[in-house]
C-alpha positions as YAML, in Angstrom:
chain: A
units: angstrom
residues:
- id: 1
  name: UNK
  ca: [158.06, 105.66, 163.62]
- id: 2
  name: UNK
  ca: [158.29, 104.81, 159.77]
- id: 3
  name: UNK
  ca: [159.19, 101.00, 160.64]
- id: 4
  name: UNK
  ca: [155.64, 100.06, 162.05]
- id: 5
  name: UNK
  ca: [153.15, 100.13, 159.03]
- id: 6
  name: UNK
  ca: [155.93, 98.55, 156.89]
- id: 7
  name: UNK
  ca: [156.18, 95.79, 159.27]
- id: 8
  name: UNK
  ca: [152.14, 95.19, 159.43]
- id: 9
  name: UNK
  ca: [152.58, 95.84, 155.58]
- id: 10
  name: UNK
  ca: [154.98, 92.70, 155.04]
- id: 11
  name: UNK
  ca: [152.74, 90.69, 157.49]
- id: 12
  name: UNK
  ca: [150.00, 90.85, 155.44]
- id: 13
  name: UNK
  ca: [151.92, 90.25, 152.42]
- id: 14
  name: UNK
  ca: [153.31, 87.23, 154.29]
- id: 15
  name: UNK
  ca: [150.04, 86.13, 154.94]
- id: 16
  name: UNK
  ca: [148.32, 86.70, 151.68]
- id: 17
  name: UNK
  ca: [151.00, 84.53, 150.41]
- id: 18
  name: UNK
  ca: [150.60, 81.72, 152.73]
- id: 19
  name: UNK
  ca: [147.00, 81.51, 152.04]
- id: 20
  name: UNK
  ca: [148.06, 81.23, 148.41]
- id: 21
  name: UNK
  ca: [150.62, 79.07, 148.66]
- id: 22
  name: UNK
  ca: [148.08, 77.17, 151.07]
- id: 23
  name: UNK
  ca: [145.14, 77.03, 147.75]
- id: 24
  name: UNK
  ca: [147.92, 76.11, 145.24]
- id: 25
  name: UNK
  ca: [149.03, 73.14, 147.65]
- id: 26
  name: UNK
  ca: [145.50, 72.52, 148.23]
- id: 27
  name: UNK
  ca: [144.81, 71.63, 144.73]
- id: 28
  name: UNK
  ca: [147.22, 69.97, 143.35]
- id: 29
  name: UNK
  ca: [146.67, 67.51, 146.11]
- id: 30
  name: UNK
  ca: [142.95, 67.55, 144.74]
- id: 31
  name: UNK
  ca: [144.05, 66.84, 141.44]
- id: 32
  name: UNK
  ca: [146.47, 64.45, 142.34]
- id: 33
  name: UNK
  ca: [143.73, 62.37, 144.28]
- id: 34
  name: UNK
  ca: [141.56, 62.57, 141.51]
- id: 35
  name: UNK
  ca: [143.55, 61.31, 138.59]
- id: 36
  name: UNK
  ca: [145.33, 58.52, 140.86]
- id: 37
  name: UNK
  ca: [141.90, 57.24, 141.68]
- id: 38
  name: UNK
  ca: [140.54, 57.24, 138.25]
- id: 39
  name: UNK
  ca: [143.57, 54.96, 136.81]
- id: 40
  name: UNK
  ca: [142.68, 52.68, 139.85]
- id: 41
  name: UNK
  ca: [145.50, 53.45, 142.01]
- id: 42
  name: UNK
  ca: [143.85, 53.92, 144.83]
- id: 43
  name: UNK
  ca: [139.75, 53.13, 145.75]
- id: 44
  name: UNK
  ca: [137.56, 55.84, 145.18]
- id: 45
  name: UNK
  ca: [135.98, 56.43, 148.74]
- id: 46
  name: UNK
  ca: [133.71, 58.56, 147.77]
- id: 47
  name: UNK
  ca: [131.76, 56.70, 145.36]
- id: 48
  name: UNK
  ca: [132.07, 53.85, 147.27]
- id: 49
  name: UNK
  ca: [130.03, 55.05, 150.40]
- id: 50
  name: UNK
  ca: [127.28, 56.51, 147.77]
- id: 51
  name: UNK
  ca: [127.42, 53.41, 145.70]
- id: 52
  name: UNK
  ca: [127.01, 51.06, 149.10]
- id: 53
  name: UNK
  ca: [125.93, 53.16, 151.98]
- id: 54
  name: UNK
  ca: [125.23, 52.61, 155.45]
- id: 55
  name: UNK
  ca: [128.80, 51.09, 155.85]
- id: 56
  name: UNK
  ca: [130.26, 50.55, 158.95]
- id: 57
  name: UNK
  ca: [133.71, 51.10, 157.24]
- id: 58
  name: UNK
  ca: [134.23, 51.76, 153.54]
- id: 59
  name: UNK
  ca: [133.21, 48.31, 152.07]
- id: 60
  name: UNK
  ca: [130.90, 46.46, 154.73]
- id: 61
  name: UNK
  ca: [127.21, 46.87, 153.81]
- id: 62
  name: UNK
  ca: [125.12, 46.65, 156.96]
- id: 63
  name: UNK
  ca: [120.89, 46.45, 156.23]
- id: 64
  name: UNK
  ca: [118.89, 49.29, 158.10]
- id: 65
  name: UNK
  ca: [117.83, 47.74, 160.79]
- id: 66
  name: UNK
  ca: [114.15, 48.66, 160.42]
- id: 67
  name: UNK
  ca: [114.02, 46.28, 157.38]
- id: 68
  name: UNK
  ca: [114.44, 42.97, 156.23]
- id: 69
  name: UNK
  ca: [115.91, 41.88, 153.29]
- id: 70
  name: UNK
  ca: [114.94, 38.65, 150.99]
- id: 71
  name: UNK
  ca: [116.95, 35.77, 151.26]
- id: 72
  name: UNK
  ca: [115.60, 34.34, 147.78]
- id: 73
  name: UNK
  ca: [115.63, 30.94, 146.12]
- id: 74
  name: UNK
  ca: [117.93, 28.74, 148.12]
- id: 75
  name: UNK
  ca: [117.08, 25.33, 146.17]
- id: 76
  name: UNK
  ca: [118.87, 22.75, 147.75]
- id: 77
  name: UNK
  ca: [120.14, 19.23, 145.66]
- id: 78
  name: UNK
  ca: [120.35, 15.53, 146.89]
- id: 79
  name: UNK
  ca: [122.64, 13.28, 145.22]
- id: 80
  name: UNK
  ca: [123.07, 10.17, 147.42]
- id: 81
  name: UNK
  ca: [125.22, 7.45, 145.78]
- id: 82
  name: UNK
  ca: [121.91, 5.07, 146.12]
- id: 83
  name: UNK
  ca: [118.47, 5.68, 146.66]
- id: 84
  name: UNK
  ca: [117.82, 6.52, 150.16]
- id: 85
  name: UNK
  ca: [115.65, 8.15, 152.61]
- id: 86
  name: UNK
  ca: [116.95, 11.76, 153.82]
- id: 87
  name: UNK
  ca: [115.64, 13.99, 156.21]
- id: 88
  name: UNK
  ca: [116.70, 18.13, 155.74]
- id: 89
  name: UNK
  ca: [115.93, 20.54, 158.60]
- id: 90
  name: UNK
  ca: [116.60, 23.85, 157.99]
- id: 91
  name: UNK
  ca: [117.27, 26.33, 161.15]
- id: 92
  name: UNK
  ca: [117.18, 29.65, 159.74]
- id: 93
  name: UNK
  ca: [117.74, 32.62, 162.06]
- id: 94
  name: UNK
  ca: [114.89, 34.87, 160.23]
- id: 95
  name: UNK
  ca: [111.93, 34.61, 158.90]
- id: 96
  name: UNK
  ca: [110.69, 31.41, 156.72]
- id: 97
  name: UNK
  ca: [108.17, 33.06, 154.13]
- id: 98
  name: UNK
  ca: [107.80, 29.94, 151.66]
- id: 99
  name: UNK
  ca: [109.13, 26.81, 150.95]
- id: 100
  name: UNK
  ca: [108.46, 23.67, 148.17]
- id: 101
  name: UNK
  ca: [107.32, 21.12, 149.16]
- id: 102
  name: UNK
  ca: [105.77, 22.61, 152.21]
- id: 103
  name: UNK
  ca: [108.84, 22.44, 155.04]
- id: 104
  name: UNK
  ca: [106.74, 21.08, 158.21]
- id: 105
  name: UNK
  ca: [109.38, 20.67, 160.72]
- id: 106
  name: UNK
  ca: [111.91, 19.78, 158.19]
- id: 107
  name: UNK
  ca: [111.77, 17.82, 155.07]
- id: 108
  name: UNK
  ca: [111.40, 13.89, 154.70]
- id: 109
  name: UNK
  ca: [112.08, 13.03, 151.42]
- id: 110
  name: UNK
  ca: [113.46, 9.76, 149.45]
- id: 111
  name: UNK
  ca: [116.61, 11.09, 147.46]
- id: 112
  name: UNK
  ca: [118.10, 9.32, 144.43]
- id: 113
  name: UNK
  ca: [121.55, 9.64, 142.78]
- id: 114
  name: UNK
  ca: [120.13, 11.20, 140.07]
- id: 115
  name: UNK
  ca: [119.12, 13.89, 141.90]
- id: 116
  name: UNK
  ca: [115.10, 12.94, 141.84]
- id: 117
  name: UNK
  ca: [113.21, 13.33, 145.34]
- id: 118
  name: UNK
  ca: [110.26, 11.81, 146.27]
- id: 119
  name: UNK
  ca: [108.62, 14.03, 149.29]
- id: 120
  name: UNK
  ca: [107.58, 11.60, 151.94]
- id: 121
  name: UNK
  ca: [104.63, 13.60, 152.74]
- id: 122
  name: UNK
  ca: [102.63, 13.71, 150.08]
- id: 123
  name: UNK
  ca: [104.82, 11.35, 147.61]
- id: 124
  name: UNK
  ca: [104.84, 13.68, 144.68]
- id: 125
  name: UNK
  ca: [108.36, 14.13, 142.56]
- id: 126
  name: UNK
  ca: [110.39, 17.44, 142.66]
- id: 127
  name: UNK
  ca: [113.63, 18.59, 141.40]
- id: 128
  name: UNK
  ca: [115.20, 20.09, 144.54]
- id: 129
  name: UNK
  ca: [114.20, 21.53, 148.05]
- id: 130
  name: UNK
  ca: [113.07, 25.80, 147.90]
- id: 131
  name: UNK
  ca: [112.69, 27.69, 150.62]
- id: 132
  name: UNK
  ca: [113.15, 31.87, 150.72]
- id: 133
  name: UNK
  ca: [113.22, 33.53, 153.82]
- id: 134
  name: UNK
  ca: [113.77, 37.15, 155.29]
- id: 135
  name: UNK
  ca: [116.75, 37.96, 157.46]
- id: 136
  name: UNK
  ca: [117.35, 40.92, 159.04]
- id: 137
  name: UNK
  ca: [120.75, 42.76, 160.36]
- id: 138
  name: UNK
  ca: [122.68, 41.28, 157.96]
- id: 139
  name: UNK
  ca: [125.96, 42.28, 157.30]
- id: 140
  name: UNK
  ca: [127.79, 41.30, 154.21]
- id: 141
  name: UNK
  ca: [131.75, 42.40, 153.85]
- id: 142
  name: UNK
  ca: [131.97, 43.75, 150.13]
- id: 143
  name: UNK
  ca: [135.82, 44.23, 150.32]
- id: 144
  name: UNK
  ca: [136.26, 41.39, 148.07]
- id: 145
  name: UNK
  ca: [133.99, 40.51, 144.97]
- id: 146
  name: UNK
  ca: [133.93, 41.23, 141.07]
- id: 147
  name: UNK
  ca: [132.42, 43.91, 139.35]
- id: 148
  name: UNK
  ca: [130.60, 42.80, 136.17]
- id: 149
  name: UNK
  ca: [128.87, 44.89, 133.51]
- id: 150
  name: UNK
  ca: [125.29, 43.88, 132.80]
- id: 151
  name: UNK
  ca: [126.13, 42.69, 129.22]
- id: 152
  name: UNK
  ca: [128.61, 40.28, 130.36]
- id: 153
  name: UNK
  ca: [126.53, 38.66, 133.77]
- id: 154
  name: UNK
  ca: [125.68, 35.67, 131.61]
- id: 155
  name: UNK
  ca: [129.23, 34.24, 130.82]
- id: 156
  name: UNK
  ca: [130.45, 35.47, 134.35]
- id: 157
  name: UNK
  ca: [128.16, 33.11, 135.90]
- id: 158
  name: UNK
  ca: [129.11, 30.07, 133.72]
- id: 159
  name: UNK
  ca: [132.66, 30.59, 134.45]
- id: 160
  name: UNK
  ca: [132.66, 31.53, 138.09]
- id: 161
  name: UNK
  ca: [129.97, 29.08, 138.94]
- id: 162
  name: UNK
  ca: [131.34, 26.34, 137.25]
- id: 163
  name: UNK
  ca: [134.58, 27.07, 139.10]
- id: 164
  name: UNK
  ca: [132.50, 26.93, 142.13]
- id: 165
  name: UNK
  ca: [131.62, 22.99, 141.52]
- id: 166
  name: UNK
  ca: [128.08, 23.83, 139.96]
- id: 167
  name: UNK
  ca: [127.04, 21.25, 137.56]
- id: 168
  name: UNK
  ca: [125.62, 22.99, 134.06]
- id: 169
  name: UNK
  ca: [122.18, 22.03, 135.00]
- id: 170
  name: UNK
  ca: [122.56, 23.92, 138.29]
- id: 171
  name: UNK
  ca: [124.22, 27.13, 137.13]
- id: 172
  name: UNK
  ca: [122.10, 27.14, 134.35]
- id: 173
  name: UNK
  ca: [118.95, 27.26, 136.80]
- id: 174
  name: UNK
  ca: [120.95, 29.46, 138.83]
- id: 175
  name: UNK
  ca: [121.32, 31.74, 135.45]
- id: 176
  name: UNK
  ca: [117.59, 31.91, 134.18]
- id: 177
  name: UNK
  ca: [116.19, 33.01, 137.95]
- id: 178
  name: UNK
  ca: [119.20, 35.67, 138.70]
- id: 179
  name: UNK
  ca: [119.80, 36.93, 134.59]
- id: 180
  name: UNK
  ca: [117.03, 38.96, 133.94]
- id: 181
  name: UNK
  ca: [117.33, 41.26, 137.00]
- id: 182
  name: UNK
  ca: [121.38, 41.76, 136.61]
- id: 183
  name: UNK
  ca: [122.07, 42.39, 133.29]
- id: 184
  name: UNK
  ca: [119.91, 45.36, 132.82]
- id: 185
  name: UNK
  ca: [122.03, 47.04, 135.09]
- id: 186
  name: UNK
  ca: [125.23, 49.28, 134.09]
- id: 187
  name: UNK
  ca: [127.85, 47.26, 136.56]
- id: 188
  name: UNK
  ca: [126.94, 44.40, 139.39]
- id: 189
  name: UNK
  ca: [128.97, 44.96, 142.66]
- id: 190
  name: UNK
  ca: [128.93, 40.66, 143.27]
- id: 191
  name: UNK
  ca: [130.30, 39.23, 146.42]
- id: 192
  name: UNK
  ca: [129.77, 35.30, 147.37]
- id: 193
  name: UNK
  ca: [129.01, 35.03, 150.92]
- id: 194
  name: UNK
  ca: [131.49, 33.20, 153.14]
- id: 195
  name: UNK
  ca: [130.33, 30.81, 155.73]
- id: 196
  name: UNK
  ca: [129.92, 33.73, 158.36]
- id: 197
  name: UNK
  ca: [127.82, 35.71, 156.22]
- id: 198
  name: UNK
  ca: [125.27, 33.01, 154.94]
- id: 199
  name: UNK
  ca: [125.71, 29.11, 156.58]
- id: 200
  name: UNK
  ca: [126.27, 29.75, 160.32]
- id: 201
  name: UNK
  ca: [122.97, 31.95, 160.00]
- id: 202
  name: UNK
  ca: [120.87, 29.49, 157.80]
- id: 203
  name: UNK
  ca: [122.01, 26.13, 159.18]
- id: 204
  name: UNK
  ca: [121.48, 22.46, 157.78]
- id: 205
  name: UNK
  ca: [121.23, 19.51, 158.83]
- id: 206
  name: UNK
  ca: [121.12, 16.78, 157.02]
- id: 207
  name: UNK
  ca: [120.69, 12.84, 158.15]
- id: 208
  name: UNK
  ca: [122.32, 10.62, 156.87]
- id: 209
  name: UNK
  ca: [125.26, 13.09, 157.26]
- id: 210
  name: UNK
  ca: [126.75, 13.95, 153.41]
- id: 211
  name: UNK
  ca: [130.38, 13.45, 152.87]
- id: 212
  name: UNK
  ca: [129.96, 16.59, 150.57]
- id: 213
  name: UNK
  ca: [128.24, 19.64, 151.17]
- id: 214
  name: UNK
  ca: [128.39, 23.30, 148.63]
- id: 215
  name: UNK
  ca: [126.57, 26.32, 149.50]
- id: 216
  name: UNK
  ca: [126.41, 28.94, 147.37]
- id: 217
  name: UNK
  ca: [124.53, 32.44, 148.63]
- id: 218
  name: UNK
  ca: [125.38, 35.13, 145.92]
- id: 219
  name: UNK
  ca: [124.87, 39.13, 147.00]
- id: 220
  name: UNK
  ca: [124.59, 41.76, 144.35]
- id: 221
  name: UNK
  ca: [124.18, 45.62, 144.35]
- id: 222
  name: UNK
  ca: [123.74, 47.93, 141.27]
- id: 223
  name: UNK
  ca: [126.68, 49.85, 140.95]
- id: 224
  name: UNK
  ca: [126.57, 53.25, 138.05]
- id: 225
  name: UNK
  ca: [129.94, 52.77, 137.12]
- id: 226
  name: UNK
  ca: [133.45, 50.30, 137.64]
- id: 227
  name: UNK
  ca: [135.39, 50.46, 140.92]
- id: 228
  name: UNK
  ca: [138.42, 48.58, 141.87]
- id: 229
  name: UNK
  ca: [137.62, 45.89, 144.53]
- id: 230
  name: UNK
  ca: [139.71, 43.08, 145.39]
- id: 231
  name: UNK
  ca: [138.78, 40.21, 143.33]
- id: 232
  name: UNK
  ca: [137.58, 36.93, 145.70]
- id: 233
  name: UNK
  ca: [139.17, 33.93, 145.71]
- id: 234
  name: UNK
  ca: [136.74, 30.59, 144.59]
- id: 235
  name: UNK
  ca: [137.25, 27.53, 146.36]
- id: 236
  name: UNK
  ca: [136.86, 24.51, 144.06]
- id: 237
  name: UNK
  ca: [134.50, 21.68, 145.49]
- id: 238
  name: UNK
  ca: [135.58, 18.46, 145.09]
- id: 239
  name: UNK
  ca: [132.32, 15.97, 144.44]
- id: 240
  name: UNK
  ca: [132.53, 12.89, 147.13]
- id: 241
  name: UNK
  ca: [130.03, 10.23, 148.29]
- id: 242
  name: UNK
  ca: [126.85, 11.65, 149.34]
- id: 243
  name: UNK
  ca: [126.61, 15.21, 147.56]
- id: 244
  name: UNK
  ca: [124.35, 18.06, 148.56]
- id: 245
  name: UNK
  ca: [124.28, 21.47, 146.92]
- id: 246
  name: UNK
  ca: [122.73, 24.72, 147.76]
- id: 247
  name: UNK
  ca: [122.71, 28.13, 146.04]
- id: 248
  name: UNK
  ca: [120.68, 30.98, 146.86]
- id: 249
  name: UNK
  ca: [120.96, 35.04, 146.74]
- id: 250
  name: UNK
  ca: [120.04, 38.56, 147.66]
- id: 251
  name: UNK
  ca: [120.33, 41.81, 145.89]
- id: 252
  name: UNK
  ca: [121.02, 44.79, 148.11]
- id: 253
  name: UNK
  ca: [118.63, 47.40, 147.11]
...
């Protein structure tokens, strides 16, 4: 008769302990997480989703698909080995909102190795081709990129850019457009689109045919604070024969 309550007495006791044991495991496993993801040992998923959300995994950004985000300042450079005439069409999957000169079913232009162009159309002289669209859906994988603090955005760009095969007059326009907007902030999340991302959606062709072609499409988000993201790999560009080159961005907001 004794042996009952002293039986429901230890299993409570057993599972009062369990539950204990259970909160002890609990967080130490907490605190484990926590101070192997602040040394960088492993990515810090949380922040990541809050730093770049709407992900369809941890790192790839996709845009709400109620909005369209700016494709801005692709200028694109001519540098035939002699002065010839060139004709640039442009078949961009979104929406063209401006271009200079005025793209009217492409561009006709006379290009010279210097990089000079003489628009056909209304034979005035410009540096380059512009053009900024809208695209939306897009869908940019941010597994791989650098994260830069504001302070630093400047020599970042001359480095990675001129790794990239930009000249120092065309990194240096790249600079004084992108600069002002990127170093204010804390950390830039960058990420260079790949072909996928940026060319196979904003497609050129070009006649004559160049034996060289570079496109450069930066993407940047504000980030609050570092995270560990693999660092991407940069291509060098070899300069050969007939040379176009391209560079353009977005900023995720």
């Amino acid at each position: 008769m004794d042996q009952q309550p002293q039986i429901q007495k230890s299993k409570k006791k057993l599972s009062k302990g369990f539950i204990i044991v259970l909160i002890i495991i609990v967080s130490m496993t907490t605190l484990a997480w926590a101070g192997l993801t602040k040394a960088g040992f492993i990515p810090n998923y949380f922040d990541i989703k809050i730093l770049c959300p709407v992900y369809s995994d941890v790192y790839t950004k996709k845009s709400n698909t109620s909005q369209y985000e700016p494709w801005e300042k692709p200028v694109i450079y001519l540098y035939p080995k002699q002065e010839q005439k060139t004709e640039v069409k442009l078949n961009y999957f979104g929406n063209l909102i401006v271009s200079y000169p005025k793209y009217s079913n492409g561009w006709n232009v006379i290009a010279y190795p210097n990089g000079k162009i003489i628009n056909i159309n209304d034979n005035k002289e410009y540096s380059y081709l512009f053009w900024e669209g809208e695209y939306k859906n897009a869908s940019y994988n941010l597994s791989s990129g650098f994260i830069v603090k504001g302070s630093e955005i400047v020599n970042f760009l001359q480095d990675k850019l001129s790794q990239f095969g930009l000249t120092p007059k065309e990194y240096n326009e790249f600079i004084v457009y992108w600069m002002p907007r990127m170093q204010k902030n804390e950390y830039n999340l960058i990420h260079f689109a790949t072909k996928e991302e940026y060319d196979d959606k904003a497609i050129l062709n070009i006649k004559p045919k160049p034996d060289s072609l570079l496109r450069v499409f930066m993407v940047f988000k504000k980030v609050d604070r570092e995270i560990k993201i693999k660092q991407q790999e940069i291509k060098p560009f070899d300069r050969n024969g007939f040379t176009v080159i391209e560079w353009g961005g977005t900023e995720i907001k």
